[in-house]
N, C-alpha and C positions, 0 to 999 in steps of 0.2 A: 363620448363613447368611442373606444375601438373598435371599428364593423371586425377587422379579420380577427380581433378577440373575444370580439362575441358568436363568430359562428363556430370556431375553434372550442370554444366551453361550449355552444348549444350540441355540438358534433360529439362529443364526446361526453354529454347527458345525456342526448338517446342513447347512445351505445350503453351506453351503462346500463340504463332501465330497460331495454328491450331485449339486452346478452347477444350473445354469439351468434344464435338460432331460432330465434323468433321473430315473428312477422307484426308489422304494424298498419294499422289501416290512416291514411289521413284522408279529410273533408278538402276539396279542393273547390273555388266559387270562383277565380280569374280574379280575384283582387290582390292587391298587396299582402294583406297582412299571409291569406294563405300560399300564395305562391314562395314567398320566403321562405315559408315555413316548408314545402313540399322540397324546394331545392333543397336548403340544410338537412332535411327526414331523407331524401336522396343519398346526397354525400356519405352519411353517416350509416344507414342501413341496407344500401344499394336494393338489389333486387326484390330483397324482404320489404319492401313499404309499397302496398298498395293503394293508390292513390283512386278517389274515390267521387266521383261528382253525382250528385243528387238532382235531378230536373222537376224544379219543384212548381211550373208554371207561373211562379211571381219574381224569373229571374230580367234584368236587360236583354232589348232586344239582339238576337246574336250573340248571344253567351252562351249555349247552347254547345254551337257552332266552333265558336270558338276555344271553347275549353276542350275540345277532343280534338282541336289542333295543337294545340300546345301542350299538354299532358298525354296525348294521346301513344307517342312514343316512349312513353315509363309504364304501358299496361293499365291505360286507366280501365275503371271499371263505373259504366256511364248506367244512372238507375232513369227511368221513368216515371217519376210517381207525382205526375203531376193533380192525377186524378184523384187520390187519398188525399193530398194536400187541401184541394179544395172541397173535398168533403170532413176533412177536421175542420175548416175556418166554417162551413155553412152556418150561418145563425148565429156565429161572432162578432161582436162589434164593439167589445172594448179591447184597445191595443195590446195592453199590458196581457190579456186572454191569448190574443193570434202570437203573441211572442211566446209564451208555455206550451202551446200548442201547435206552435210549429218544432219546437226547439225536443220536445219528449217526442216528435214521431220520427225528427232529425236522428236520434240516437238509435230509437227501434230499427231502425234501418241499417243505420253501421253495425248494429250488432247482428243483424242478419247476412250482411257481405262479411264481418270477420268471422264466424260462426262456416259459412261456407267456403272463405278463403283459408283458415285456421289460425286468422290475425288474433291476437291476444291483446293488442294495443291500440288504443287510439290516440292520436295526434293533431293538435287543430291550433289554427293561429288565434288565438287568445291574446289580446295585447292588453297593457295595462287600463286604459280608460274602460274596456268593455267590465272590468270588475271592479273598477270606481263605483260606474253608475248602474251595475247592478246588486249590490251589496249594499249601496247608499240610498236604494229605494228609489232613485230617479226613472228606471227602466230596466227591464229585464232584459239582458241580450238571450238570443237562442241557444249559445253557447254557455252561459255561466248561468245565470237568476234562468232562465228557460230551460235549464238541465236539470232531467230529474235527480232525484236523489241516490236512485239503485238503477245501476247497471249493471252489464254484464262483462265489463270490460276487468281484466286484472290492473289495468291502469289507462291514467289520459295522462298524455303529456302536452304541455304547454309551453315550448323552447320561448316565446315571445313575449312572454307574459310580464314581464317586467318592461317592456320598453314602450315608447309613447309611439303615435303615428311615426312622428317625425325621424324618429330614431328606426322606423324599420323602413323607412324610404331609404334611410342614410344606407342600411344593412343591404338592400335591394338592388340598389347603383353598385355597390361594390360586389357582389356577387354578379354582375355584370346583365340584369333583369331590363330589356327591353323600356324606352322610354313610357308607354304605353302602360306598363305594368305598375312602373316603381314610380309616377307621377298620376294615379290614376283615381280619379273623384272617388271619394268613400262610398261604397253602399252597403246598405242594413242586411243583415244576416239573413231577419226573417223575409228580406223581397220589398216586392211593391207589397205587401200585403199590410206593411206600417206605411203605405204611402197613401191608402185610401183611408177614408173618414166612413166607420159604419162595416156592413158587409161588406165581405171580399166576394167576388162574384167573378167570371171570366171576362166578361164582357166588360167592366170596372176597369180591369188588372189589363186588359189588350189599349184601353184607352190611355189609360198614366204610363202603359209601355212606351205607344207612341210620343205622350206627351213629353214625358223623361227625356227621350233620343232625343228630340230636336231642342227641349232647350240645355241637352249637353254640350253639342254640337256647335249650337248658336253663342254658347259662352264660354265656351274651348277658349279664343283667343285673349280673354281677358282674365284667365290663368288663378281662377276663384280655387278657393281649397275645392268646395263645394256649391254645384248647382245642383237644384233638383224640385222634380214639379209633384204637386200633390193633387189628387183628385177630394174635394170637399162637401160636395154634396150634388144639389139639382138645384135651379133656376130660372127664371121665365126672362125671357131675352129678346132684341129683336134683331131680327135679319133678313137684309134684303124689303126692310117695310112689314115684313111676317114676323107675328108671333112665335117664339119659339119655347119649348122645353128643355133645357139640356144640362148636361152636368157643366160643373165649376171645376176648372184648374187653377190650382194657387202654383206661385213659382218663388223660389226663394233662393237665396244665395249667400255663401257662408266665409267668412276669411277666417283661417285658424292657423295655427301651426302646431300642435302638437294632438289636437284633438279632445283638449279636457275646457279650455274655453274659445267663444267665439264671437263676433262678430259681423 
């Protein structure tokens, strides 16, 4: 793949689908696949593309933080709703559930910031594995199999959608995207909330927060596509000579290169 060929054709298919004068909303989460996507919806639609982050309470710890550092000067427009979030999951505890249901409150909400911004479009980094394995029945992402049917949007566009992880890291580096960004462990759409087994609850989601961070951290240098820790249920344990209660972290680690398989 040609990275300056491919942003040159994605550059010039927003412009086409959004025209002269209309305004676009995009989903921005600190990861690769959207921040690609928000730089190229940049280039292309300049001022008209509102960039958009969601605080959904089941993001990395400091992501928060961090995304209204680095979009913060393109006009982000930073939502709260961490509290609606975990009152759709309350009483959820199959995955493929918390994925539909994070993914249809996902979009009531963009349609509520284009609606008040007068965006007419939506923009999101969609890349090709996320519609393998939602189409194939493996898993719904929130963005594709977790999107509902009717919106209100006159279009979504999806500049990424044809290319794999690997090809939009290659796209990343060459638009010149901070090491951090274009090298940066995959995470799920819908949050920690596919990292817990059962209910999503706060108290669950602040635990697999912490647990995530440190075995990112602790396996940064061994340069895995993918670490990450999952909360699994409760257990009876002992510590310290004492009996104890408490939940289970599983921790897992992933080598891939394009994202469609792994070991």
């Amino acid at each position: 793949m040609d990275p300056k060929r491919f942003v040159e054709n994605a550059i010039q298919e927003i412009r086409r689908i959004v025209g002269p004068k209309k305004k676009a909303i995009i989903a921005v989460s600190g990861g690769v696949d959207s921040s690609v996507c928000a730089i190229i919806a940049n280039k292309a639609i300049g001022e008209r593309l509102v960039p958009v982050f969601v605080d959904t309470g089941l993001m990395r710890e400091g992501e928060a933080e961090r995304i209204r550092e680095i979009f913060g000067p393109m006009g982000l427009v930073f939502v709260d709703a961490k509290k609606k979030f975990f009152e759709a999951l309350k009483g959820v505890f199959d995955p493929e559930e918390k994925r539909k249901r994070i993914g249809k409150l996902f979009v009531r909400i963009f349609e509520s910031i284009a609606e008040k911004e007068g965006a007419e479009y939506l923009i999101q980094g969609t890349i090709y594995p996320d519609i393998i394995e939602s189409k194939g029945g493996i898993k719904s992402h929130h963005n594709v199999g977790g999107f509902p049917s009717k919106y209100r949007f006159k279009g979504v566009i999806e500049p990424l959608r044809d290319l794999y992880k690997d090809e939009v890291r290659e796209v990343a580096r060459f638009l010149g995207l901070p090491k951090e960004i274009s090298e940066r462990m995959p995470f799920p759409g819908p949050g920690l909330a596919v990292r817990i087994v059962g209910e999503v609850t706060p108290e669950k989601v602040e635990i697999v927060r912490k647990a995530n961070k440190i075995v990112e951290e602790e396996m940064e240098d061994l340069e895995k596509w993918q670490c990450f820790a999952a909360l699994v249920g409760r257990a009876t344990g002992v510590k310290g000579d004492i009996r104890v209660w408490g939940y289970i972290i599983s921790i897992r680690a992933v080598s891939s290169r394009d994202g469609m398989t792994a070991e």
